[in-house]
C-alpha positions as semicolon CSV with decimal commas, in nm:
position;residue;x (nm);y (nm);z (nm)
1;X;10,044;8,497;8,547
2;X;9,879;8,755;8,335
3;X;9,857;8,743;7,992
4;X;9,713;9,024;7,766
5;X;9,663;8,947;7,388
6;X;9,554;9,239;7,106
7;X;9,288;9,182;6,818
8;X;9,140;9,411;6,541
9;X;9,417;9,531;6,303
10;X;9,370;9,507;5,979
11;X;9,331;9,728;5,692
12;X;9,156;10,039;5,637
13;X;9,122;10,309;5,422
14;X;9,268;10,660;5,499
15;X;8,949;10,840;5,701
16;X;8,814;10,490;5,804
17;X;8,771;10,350;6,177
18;X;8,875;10,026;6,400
19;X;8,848;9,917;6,702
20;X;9,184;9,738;6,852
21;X;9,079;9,537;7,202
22;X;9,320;9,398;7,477
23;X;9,184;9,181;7,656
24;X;9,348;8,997;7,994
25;X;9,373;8,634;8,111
26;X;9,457;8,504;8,445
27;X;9,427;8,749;8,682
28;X;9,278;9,117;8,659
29;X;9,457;9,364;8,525
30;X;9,507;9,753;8,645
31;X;9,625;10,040;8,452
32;X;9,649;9,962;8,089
33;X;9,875;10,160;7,801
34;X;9,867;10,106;7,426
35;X;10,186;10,145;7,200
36;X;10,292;10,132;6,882
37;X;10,585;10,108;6,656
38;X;10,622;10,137;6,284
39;X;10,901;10,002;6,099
40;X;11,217;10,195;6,125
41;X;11,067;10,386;6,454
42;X;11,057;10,377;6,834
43;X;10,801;10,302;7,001
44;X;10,563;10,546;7,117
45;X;10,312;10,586;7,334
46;X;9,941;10,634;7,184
47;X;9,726;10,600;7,512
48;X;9,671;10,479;7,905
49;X;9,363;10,419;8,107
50;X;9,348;10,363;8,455
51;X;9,207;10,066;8,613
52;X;8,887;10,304;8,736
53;X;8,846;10,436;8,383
54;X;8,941;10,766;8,523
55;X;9,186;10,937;8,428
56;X;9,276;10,840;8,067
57;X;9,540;10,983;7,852
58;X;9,599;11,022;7,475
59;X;9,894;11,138;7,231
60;X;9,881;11,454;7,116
61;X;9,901;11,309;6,739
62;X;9,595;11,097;6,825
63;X;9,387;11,329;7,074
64;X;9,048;11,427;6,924
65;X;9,090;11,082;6,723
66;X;9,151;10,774;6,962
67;X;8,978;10,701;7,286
68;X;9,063;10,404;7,494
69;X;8,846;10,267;7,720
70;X;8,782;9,954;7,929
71;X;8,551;9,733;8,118
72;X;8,666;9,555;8,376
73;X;8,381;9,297;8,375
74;X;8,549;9,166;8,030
75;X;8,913;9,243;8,156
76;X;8,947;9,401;7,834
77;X;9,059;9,740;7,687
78;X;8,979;9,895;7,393
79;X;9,108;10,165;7,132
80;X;8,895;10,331;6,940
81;X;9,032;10,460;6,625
82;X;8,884;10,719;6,367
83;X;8,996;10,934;6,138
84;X;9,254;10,678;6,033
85;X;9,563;10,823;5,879
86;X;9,816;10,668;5,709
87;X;10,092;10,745;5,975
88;X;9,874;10,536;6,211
89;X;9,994;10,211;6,013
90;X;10,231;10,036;6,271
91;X;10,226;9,715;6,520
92;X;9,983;9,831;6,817
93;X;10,083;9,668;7,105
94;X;9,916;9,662;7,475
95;X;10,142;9,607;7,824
96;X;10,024;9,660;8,201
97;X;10,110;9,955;8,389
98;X;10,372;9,957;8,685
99;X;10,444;10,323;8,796
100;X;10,694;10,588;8,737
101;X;10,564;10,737;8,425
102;X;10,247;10,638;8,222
103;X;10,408;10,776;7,880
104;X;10,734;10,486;7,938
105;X;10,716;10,215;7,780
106;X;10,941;10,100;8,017
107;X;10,689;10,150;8,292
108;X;10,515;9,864;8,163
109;X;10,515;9,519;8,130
110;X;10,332;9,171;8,034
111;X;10,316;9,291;7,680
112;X;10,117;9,162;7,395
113;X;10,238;9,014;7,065
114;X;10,038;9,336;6,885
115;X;9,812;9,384;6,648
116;X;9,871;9,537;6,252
117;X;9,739;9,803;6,141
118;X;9,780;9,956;5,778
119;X;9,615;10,243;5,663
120;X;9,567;10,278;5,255
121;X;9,595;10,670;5,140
C-alpha cells in the first residue's frame, strides 16, 4: 500500500518562492500530479510528471512559474514555486496517476492530506 504525504506550505509573501515535496512510502510510485483547491473552488490541476521525468506538464496559470520534478531515488516529487501570487493560496494536494487523462483529478488516486499555502499581497 502506497502512501504519499505533502510538506512545505506555509506562508509567503506575494513574489516569494517554495518548494512543496511529495514524497512516497511503501512501494514506488509512477506518474505523479499535483492539485489544488482553494476555498469555495474545484479542484484544479496545477502539474504532472511522469515516472521517467519526461514528459511533464504545467497549468497554463502556473507555466513559466512552477516546475515539478522528481527523483525516483527519494520516491519523492517536488513543486517548485516562484513568483508566488496571491491566487496561488489554496490546499496543494499530490495523488498517483492511473490513465485516461493526466489533467483529471479523477485519474488519480492514493491522495495526500495536502499541504497550505497562503500567499500575503
Amino acid at each position: 500500500q502506497v502512501q504519499l504525504v505533502e510538506s512545505g506550505g506555509g506562508l509567503v509573501q506575494a513574489g516569494g518562492s517554495l518548494r512543496l515535496s511529495c514524497t512516497a512510502s511503501g512501494r514506488a510510485v509512477r506518474s505523479v500530479g499535483w492539485f489544488r483547491q482553494a476555498p469555495g473552488k474545484e479542484r484544479e490541476f496545477v502539474a504532472h510528471i511522469h515516472w521517467s521525468g519526461s514528459p511533464a506538464y504545467h497549468a497554463n496559470s502556473v507555466k513559466g512559474r512552477f516546475a515539478i520534478s522528481r527523483d525516483n531515488a527519494e520516491n519523492s516529487v517536488s513543486l517548485q514555486m516562484n513568483s508566488l501570487k496571491p491566487e496561488d493560496a489554496a490546499g496543494y494536494s499530490c495523488a498517483i496517476y492511473s490513465s485516461g487523462g493526466v489533467y483529471d483529478a479523477r485519474k488519480y488516486w492514493g491522495w495526500g492530506k495536502g499541504t497550505l499555502v497562503n500567499v500575503s499581497s
